[in-house]
N, C-alpha and C positions, 0 to 999 in steps of 0.2 A: 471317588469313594461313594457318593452319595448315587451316581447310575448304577455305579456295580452291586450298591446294597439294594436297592430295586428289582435288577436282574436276580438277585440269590433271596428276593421274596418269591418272585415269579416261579421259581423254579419248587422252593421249598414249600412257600405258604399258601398259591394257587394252584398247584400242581392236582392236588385231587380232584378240581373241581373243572369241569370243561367252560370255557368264556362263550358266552352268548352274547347277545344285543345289550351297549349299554343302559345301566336301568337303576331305580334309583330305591330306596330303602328306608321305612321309617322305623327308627328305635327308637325314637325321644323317649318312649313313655316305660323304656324299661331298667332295670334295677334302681330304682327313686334317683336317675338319673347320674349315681356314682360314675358309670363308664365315662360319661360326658364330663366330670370334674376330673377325670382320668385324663384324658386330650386337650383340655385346659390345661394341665400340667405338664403332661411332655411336653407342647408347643412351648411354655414358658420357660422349662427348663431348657430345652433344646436353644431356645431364642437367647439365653442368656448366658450356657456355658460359649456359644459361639461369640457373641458378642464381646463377653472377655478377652477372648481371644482377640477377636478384631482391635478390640482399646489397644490392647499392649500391643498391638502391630502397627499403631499408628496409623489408622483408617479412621477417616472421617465419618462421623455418624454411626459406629460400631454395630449400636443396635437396632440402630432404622435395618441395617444391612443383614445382622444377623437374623429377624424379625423375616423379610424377605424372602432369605432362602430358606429360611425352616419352613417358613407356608408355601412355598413353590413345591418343597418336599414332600409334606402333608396330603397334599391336595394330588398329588402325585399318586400316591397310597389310596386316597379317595377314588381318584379315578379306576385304579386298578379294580379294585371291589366293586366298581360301576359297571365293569364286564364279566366280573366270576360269577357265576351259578349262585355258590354260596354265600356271597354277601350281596350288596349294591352300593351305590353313590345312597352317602347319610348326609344331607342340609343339616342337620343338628350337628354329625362331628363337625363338618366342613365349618360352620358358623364357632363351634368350639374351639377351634384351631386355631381361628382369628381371633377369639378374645383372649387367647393365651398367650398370643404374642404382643398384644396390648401393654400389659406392664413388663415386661422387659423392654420394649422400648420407651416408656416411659423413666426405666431405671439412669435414663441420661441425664436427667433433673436430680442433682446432690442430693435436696431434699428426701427423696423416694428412695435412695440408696440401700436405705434400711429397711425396706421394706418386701419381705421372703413371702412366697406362696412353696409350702412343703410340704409333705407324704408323710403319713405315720403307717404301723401295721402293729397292730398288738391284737395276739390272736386270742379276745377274751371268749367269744362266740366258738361252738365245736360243732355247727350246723356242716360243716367243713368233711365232717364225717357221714354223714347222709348220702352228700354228692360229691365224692371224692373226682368223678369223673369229669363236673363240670364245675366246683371249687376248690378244684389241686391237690392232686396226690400228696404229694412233699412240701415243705416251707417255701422253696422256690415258687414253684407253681401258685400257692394262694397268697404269695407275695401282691402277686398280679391277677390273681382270678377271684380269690375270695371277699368280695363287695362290704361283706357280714361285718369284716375285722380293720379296712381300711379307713384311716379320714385324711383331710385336703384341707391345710389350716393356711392365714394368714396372718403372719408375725409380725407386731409392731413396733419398734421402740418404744420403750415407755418414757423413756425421759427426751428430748429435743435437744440438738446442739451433739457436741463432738465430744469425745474422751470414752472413759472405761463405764460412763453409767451409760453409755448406749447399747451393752450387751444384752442388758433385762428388756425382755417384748412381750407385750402380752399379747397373746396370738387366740384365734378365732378360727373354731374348726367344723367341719360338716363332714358329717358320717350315715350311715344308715343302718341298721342289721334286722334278722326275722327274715330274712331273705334265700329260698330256695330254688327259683329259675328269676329270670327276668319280668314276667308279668305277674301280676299280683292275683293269689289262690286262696280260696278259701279256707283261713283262719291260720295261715302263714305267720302274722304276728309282725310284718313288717313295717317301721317306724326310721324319719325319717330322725337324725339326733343332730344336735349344735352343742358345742362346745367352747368355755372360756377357760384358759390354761396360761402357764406363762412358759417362754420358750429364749433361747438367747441368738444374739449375731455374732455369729465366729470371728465374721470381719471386724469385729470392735475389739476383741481382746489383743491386748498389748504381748504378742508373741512374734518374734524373728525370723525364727529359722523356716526355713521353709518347708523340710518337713512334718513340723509340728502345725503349718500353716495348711497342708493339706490332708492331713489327718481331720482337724479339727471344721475342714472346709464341707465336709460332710455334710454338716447341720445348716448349712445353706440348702441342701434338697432334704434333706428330715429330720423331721420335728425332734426335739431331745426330748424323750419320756417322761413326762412330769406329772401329779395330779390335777386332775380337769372337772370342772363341772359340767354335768351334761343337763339337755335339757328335750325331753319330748312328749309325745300326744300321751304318753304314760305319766309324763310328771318331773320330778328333778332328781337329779343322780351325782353320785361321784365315783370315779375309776381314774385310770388311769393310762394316759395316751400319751 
């Protein structure tokens, strides 16, 4: 699966572009580095729904393993961009893909069990409208394009030990908005924002069935929408993430 979803980039996502000599690409320094807590994030979810999988299969070391081939895959995708025209070999994602798979294998320690790195999208920003072209036409699209309306929290337990009060976390998030291309334009209005919110672990709630267990498993990869306080170069805020 994973050579063949390769070959059907190659074909679909490099296709316009002709490969030259590989070569290498610096983005660090653009959208207040959103894209890069983006590859932080698939690497980790990536690393961790495999991992699941590997637990319940009875493999040793589940997520060292799933951890492994998600970055062997990664880096994969890096490489290709290393010979297209239109992109290059990125050291920032390559480096980001590594520390995404960081805490998933650490999720092998009980302790850390509880411990979610997840996605929100609430589109409070309409910047969205300007550059439809390069922040998504449709909901789809700025799911994944639109930087303005995204953040990337980490959900805590708030109380230590086992049962039903380990569903409440308070989780810690990072976002940015004021953002219209990648590098920063004069009087764009771009700020970088943090947020403390509180969020829950699905895995704690005392539920059975299995498909109320996968409905609910969701909020393992995103955030439940709660009021948040923000906080940036502008001062302190409240919304809703």
């Amino acid at each position: 699966m994973g050579i063949g979803s390769l070959l059907w980039l190659q074909k679909v996502w490099y296709a316009p572009y002709h490969n030259e000599k590989f070569h290498f690409f610096d983005d660090a320094g653009e959208w207040l580095q959103m894209d890069k807590a983006g590859h932080v994030f698939t690497a980790y979810q990536a690393s961790r729904i495999l991992g699941n999988y590997y637990e319940n299969s009875g493999i040793k070391h589940p997520f060292l393993w799933s951890s492994g081939i998600t970055l062997g895959y990664l880096t994969a995708i890096e490489v290709m961009d290393g010979f297209s025209s239109g992109w290059g070999f990125s050291k920032t994602d390559f480096w980001c893909n590594i520390l995404g798979t960081i805490p998933a294998t650490l999720t092998e320690y009980e302790f850390l069990k509880g411990v979610k790195f997840k996605f929100s999208y609430v589109p409070h920003s309409k910047l969205y409208r300007q550059k439809p072209a390069l922040l998504g036409s449709n909901f789809a699209e700025r799911v994944l394009k639109d930087y303005n309306n995204q953040a990337y929290w980490f959900s805590i337990p708030f109380f230590p030990g086992n049962g039903i009060h380990k569903v409440i976390c308070i989780s810690l998030g990072y976002g940015a908005d004021g953002m219209l291309s990648g590098h920063p334009v004069a009087g764009d209005g771009r700020a970088r924002n943090f947020y403390l919110s509180f969020d829950i672990n699905p895995n704690a709630l005392p539920i059975r069935k299995k498909i109320w267990k996968k409905l609910f498993g969701v909020f393992n990869v995103l955030k439940l929408p709660f009021p948040a306080v923000g906080i940036n170069k502008n001062g302190m805020f409240f919304t809703i993430r």
